[in-house]
C-alpha positions in Angstrom: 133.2 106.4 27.7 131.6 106.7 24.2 128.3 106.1 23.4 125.2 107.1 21.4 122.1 108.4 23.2 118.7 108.8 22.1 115.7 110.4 24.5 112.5 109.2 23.2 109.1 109.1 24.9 106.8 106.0 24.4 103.3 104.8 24.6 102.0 101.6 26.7 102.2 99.6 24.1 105.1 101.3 21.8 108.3 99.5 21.0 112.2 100.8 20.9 113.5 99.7 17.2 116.9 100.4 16.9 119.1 99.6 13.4 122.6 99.1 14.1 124.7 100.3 11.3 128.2 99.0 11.3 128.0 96.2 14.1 127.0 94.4 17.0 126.6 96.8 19.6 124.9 97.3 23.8 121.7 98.3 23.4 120.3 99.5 26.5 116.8 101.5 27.4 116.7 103.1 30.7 114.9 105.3 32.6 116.1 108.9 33.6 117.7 107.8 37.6 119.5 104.9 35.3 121.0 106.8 32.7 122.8 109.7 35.1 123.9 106.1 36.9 125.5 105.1 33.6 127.0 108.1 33.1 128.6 108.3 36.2 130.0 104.8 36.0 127.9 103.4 39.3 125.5 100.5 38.5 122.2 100.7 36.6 119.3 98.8 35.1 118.3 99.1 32.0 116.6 96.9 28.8 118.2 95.5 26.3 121.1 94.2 26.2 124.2 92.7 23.6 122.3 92.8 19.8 124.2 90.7 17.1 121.7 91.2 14.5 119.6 94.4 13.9 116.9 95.5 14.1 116.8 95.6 18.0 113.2 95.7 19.1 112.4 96.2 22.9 109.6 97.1 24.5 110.0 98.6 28.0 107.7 97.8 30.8 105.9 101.2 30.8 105.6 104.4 28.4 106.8 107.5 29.2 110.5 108.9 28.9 113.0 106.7 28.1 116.9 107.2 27.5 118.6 104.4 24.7 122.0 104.5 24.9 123.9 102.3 22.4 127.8 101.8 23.0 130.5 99.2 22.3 131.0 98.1 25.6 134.5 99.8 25.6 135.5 97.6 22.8 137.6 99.9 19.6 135.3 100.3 16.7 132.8 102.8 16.0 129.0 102.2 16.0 125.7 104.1 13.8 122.1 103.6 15.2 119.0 104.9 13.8 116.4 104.9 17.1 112.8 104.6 15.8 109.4 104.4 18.7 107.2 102.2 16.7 103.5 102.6 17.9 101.3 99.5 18.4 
């Protein structure tokens, strides 16, 4: 499984921006127990979800550490992200 991952750590009111470079892509914030579930192919939660147009902006429902994990969905193609936390 290819995919991008970002660890970032977010205030209350911060915001996940995240330009896709090349195309649409998953975009999907989870927390730490979600991402090892991703990894290991068993279900998960996460935010986000299939982004057409960039920027992706999404605002999780507490700060703290947060994994963003942008992939293709196991679709061919390759896929750029710049992950920015934009502080409100």
């Amino acid at each position: 499984m290819n995919f991008l991952h970002y660890a970032v750590t977010i205030g209350p009111d911060d915001v996940v921006r995240v330009d896709l470079r090349g195309s649409a892509a998953n975009v999907l914030v989870m927390d730490d127990l979600n991402f090892q579930s991703f990894k290991l192919g068993q279900p998960y939660r996460y935010y986000g979800g299939h982004f057409t147009r960039s920027p992706a902006i999404i605002r999780p429902p507490s700060g703290g550490p947060w994994n963003v994990v942008v992939n293709l969905g196991g679709f061919a193609g390759t896929v750029n992200a710049v992950v920015q936390v934009v502080h409100a």
